[in-house]
C-alpha positions in Angstrom: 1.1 12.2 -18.1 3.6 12.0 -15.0 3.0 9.5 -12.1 4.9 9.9 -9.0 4.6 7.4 -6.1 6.6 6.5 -3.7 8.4 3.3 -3.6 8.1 2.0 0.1 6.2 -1.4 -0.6 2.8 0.2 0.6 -0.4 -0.4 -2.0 1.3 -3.0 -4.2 -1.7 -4.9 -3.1 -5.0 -4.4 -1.3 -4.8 -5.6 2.4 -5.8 -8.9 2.9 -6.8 -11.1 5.4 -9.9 -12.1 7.7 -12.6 -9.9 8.9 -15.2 -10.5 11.7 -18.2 -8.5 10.1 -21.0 -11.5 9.3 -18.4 -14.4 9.8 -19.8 -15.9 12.7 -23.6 -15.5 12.5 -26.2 -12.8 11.0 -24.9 -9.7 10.9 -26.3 -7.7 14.5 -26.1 -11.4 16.3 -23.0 -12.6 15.7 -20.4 -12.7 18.8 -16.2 -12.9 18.4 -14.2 -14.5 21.1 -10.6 -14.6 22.2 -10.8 -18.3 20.8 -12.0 -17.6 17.7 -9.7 -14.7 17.2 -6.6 -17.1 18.1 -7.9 -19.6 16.1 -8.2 -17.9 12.6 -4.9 -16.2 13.5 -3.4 -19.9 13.6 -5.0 -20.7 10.5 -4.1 -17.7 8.2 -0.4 -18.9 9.1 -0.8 -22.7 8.9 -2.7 -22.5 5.6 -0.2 -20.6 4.0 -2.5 -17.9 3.4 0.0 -15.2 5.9 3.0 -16.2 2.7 0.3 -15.2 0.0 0.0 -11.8 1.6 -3.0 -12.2 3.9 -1.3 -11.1 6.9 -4.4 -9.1 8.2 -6.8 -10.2 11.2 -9.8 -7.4 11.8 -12.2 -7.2 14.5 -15.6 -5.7 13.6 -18.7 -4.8 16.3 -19.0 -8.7 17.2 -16.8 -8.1 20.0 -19.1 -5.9 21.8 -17.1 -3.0 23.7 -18.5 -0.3 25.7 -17.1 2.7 27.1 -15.2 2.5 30.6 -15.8 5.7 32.8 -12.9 7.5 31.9 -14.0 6.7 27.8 -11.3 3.2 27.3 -13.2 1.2 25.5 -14.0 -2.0 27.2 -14.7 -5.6 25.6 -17.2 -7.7 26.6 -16.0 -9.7 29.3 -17.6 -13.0 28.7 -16.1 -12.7 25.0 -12.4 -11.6 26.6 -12.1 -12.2 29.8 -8.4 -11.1 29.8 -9.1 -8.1 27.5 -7.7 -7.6 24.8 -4.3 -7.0 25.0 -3.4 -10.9 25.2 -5.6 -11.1 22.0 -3.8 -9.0 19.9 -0.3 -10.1 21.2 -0.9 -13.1 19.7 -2.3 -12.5 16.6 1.3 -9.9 16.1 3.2 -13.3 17.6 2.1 -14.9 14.4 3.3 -12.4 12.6 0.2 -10.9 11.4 -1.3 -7.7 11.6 -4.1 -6.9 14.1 -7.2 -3.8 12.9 -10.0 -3.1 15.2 -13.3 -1.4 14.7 -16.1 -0.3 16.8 -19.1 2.5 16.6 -19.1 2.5 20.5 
């Protein structure tokens, strides 16, 4: 058979990286912080894990959002108290790439 694909770089490899789900506690009472965020972000590059193609930093539920009144979705401000905006600038500042989740 035939295989076409196209050749952009994309799906040579899975995407790799670090993932909040569980990391920090049982899953349902675990809590992510700015900190933390920064932190791992800082350690994917100074490990050298970033040059071996983990170049992906993933917040799960821990971070707690809600909805604002017009349906943003809002952090938990004792977790970011600057939002997070600062948060992920950083994490792309390093170079890395910055996915978000949330059931809210």
């Amino acid at each position: 058979g035939f295989t076409a694909a196209y050749n952009n770089g994309m799906g040579r490899k899975p995407p790799m990286g670090w993932q909040t789900w569980c990391s920090v506690g049982p899953c349902g009472e675990d809590h992510c912080f700015d900190g933390q965020i920064r932190a791992m972000a800082d350690t994917l590059v100074s490990t050298g894990m970033k040059d071996l193609g983990y170049t992906w930093v993933v917040l799960d539920d821990c971070w707690h959002p809600s909805r604002g009144s017009n349906g943003t979705l809002v952090p938990f401000p004792r977790f970011f108290p600057k939002g997070m905006k600062p948060v992920i600038d950083y994490v792309h500042s390093k170079g890395l790439m910055f996915g978000i989740y949330t059931s809210v």
